[in-house]
Every structure is written in C-alpha cells, then in structure tokens.
Biopython code that builds the backbone (N, CA, C, O; Angstrom):
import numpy as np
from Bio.PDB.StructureBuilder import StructureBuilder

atoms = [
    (1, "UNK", "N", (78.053, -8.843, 107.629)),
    (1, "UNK", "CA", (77.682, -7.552, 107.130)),
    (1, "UNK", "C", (78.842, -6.596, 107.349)),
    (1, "UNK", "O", (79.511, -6.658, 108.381)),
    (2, "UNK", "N", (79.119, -5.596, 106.264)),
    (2, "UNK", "CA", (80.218, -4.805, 106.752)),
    (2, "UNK", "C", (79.695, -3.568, 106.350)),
    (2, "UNK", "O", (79.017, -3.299, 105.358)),
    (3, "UNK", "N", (80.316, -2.479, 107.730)),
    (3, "UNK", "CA", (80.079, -1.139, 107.269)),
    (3, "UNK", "C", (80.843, -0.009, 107.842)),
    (3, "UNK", "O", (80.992, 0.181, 109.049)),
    (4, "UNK", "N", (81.294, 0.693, 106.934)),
    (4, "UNK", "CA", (82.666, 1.430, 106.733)),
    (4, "UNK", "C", (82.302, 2.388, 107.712)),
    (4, "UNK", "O", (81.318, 3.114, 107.565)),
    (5, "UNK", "N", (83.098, 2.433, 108.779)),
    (5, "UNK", "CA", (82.513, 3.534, 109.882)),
    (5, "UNK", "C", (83.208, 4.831, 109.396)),
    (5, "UNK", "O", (83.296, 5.491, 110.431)),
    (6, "UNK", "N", (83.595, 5.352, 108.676)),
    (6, "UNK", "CA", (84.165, 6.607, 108.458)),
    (6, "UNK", "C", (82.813, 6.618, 107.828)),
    (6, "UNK", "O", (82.003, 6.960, 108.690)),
    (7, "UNK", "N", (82.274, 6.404, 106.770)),
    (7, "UNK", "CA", (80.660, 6.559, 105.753)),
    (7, "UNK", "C", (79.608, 6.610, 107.260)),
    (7, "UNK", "O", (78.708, 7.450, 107.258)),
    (8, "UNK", "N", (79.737, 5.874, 108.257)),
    (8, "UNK", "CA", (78.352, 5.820, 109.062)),
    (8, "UNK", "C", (78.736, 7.227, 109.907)),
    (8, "UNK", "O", (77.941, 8.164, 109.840)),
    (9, "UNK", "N", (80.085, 7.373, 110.779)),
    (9, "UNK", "CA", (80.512, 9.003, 111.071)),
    (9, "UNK", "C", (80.176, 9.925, 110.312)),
    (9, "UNK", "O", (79.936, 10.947, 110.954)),
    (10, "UNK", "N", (80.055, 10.028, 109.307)),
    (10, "UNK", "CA", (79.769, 11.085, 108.256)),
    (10, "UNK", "C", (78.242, 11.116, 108.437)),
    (10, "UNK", "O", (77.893, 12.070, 109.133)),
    (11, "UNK", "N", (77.254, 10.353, 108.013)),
    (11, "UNK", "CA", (76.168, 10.448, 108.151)),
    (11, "UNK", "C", (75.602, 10.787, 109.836)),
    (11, "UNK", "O", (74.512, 11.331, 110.013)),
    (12, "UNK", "N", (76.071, 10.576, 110.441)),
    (12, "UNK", "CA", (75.752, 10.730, 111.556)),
    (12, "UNK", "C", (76.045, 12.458, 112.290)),
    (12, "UNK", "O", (75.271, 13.041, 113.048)),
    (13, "UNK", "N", (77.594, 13.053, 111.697)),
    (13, "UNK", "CA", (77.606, 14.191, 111.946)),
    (13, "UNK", "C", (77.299, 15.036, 110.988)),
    (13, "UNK", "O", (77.513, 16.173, 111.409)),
    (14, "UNK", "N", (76.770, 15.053, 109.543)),
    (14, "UNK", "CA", (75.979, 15.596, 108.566)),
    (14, "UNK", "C", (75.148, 15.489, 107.753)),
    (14, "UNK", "O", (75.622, 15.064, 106.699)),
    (15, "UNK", "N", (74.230, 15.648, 107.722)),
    (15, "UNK", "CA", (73.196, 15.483, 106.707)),
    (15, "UNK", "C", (72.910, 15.746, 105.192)),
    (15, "UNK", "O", (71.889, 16.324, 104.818)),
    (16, "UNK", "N", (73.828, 15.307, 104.388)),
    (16, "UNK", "CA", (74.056, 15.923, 102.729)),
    (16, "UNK", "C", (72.752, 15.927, 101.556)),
    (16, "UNK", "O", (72.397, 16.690, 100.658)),
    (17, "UNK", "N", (72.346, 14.817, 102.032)),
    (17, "UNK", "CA", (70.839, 14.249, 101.159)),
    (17, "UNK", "C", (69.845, 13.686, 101.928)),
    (17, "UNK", "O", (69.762, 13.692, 103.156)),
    (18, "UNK", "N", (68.836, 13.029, 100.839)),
    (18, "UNK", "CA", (68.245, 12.197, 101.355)),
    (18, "UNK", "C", (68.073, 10.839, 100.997)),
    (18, "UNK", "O", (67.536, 10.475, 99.951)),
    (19, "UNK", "N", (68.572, 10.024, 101.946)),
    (19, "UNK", "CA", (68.635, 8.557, 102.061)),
    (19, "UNK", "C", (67.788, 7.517, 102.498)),
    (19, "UNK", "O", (67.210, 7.421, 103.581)),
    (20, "UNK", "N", (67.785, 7.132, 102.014)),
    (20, "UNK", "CA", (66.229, 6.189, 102.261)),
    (20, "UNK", "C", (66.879, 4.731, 102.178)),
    (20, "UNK", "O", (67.545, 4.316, 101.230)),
    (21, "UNK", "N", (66.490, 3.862, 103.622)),
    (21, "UNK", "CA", (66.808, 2.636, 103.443)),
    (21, "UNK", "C", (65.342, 1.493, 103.096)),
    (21, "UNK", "O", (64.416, 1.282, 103.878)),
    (22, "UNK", "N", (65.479, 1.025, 101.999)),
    (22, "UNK", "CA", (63.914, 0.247, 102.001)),
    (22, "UNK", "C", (64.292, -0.981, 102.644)),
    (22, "UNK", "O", (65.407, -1.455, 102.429)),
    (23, "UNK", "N", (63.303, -1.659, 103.570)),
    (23, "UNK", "CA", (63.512, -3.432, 104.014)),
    (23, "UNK", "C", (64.588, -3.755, 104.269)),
    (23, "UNK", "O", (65.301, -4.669, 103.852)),
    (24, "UNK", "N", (64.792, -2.611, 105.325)),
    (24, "UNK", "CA", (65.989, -3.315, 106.369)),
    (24, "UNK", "C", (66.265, -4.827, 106.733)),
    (24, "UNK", "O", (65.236, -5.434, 107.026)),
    (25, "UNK", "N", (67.423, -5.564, 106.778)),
    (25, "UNK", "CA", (66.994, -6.670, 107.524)),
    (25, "UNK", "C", (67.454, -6.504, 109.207)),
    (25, "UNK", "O", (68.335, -5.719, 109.557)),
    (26, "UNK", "N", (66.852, -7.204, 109.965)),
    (26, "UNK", "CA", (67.033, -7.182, 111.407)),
    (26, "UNK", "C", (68.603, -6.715, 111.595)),
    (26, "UNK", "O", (68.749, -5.841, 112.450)),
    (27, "UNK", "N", (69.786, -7.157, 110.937)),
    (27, "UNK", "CA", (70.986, -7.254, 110.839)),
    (27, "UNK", "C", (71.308, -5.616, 111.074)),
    (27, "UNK", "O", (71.937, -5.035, 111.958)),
    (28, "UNK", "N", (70.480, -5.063, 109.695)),
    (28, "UNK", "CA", (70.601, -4.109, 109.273)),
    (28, "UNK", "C", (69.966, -3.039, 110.226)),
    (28, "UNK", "O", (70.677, -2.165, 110.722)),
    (29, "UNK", "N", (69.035, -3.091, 110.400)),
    (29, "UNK", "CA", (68.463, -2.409, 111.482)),
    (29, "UNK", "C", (69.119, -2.421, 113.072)),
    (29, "UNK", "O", (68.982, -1.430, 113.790)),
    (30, "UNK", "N", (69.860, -3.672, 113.553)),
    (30, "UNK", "CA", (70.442, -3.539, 114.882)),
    (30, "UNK", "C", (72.058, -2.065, 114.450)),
    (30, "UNK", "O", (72.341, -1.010, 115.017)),
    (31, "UNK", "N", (72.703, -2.799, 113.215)),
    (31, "UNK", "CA", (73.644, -1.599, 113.102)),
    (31, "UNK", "C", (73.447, -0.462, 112.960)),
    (31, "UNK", "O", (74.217, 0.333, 113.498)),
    (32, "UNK", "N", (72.430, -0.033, 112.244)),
    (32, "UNK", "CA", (72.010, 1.317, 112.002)),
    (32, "UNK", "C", (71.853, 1.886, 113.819)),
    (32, "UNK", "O", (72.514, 2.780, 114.349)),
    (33, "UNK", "N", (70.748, 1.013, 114.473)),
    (33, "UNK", "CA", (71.035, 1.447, 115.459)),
    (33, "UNK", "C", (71.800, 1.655, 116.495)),
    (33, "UNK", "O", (71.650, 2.589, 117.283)),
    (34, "UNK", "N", (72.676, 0.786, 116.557)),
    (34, "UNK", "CA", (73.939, 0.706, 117.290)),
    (34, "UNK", "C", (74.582, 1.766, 117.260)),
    (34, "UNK", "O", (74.761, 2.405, 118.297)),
    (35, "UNK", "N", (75.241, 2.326, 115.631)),
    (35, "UNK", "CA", (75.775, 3.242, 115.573)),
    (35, "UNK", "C", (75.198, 4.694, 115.393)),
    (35, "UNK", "O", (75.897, 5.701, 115.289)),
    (36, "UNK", "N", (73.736, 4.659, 115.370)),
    (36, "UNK", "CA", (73.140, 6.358, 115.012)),
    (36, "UNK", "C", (72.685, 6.522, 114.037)),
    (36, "UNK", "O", (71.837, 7.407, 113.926)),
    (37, "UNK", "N", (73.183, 5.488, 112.584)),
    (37, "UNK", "CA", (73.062, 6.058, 111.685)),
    (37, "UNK", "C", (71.509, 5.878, 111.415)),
    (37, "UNK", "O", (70.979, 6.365, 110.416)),
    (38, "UNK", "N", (70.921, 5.262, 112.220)),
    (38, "UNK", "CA", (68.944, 5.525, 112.230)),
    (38, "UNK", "C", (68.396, 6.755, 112.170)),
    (38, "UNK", "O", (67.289, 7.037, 111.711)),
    (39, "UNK", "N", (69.225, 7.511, 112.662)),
    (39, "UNK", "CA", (68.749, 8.747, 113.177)),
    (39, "UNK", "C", (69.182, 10.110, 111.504)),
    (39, "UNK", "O", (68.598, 11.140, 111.169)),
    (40, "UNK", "N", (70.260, 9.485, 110.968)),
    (40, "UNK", "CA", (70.254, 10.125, 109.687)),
    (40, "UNK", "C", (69.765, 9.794, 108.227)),
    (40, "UNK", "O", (69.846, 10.265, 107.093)),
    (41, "UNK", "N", (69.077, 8.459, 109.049)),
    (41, "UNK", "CA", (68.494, 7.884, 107.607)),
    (41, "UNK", "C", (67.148, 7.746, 107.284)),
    (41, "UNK", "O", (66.470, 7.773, 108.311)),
    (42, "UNK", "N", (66.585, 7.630, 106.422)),
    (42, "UNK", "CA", (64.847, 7.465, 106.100)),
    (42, "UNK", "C", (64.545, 6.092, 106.133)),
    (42, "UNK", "O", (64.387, 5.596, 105.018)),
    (43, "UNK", "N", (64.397, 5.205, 107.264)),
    (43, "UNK", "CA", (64.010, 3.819, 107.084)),
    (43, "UNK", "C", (62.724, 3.307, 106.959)),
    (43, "UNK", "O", (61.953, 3.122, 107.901)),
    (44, "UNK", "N", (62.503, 3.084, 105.802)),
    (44, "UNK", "CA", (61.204, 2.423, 105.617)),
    (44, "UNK", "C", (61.007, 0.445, 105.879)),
    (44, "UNK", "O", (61.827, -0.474, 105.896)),
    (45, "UNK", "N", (59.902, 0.493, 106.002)),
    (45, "UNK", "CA", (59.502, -0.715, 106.024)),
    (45, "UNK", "C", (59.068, -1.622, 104.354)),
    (45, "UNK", "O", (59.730, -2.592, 103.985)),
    (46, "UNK", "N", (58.571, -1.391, 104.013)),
    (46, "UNK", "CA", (58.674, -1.454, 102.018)),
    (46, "UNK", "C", (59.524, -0.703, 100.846)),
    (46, "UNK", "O", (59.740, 0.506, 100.932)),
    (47, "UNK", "N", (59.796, -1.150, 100.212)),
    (47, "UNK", "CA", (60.431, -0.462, 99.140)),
    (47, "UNK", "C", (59.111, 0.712, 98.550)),
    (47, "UNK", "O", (59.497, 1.833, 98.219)),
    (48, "UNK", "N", (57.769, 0.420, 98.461)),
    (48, "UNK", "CA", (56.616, 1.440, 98.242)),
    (48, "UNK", "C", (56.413, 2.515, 99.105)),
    (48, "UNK", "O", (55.838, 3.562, 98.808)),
    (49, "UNK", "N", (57.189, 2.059, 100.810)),
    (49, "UNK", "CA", (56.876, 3.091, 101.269)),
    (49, "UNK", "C", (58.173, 4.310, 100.930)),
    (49, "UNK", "O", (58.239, 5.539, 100.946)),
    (50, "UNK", "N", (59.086, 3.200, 100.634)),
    (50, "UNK", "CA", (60.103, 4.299, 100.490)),
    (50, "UNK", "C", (60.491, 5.056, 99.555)),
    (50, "UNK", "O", (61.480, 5.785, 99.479)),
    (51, "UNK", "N", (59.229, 4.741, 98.469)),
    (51, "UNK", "CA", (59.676, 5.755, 96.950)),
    (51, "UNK", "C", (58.516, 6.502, 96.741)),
    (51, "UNK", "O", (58.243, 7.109, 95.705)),
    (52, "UNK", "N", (57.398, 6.397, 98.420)),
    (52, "UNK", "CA", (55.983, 7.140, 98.408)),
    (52, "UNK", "C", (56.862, 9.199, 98.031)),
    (52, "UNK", "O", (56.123, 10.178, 97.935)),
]
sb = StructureBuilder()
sb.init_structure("model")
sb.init_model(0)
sb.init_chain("A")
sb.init_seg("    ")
for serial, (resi, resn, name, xyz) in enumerate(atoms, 1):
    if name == "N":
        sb.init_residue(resn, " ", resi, " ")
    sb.init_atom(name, np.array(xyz, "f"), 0.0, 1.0, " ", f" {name:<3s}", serial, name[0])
structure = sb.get_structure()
C-alpha cells in the first residue's frame, strides 16, 4: 500500500472538504491510524453508509 505523506500531512493539519473513506481494509485502517489521518477523515464501514 502506498501513501504520499505530504497528502496525509495536509489532511491532518487542515481540513479543506469532506472526505469520506467507504470499506476500509484493515491495511487501510491501521495507516490511517498510524498517521492521524482517521481523525480528518469520514470512515465508514459500507459504501451506503458513506453516501447516507
């Protein structure tokens, strides 16, 4: 998995929109948390919940 840490810094020190991750995978979910970017993003568990 790759992810451009200048894009996850950014999200992490500003909030521009709203982002919505649908059906994280575990992968996806340990990085988000690792780096913060959980905390700037809308993570849903379904793609339904995430276009509620």
């Amino acid at each position: 998995m790759f992810a451009e840490s200048t894009f996850l810094n950014l999200l992490r020190m500003r909030r521009l929109t709203d982002l919505r991750v649908a059906a994280p995978t575990p992968a996806l979910n340990r990085l988000l948390d690792i780096t913060g970017a959980d905390q700037a993003l809308a993570l849903h568990a379904t793609v339904a919940n995430a276009s509620a």
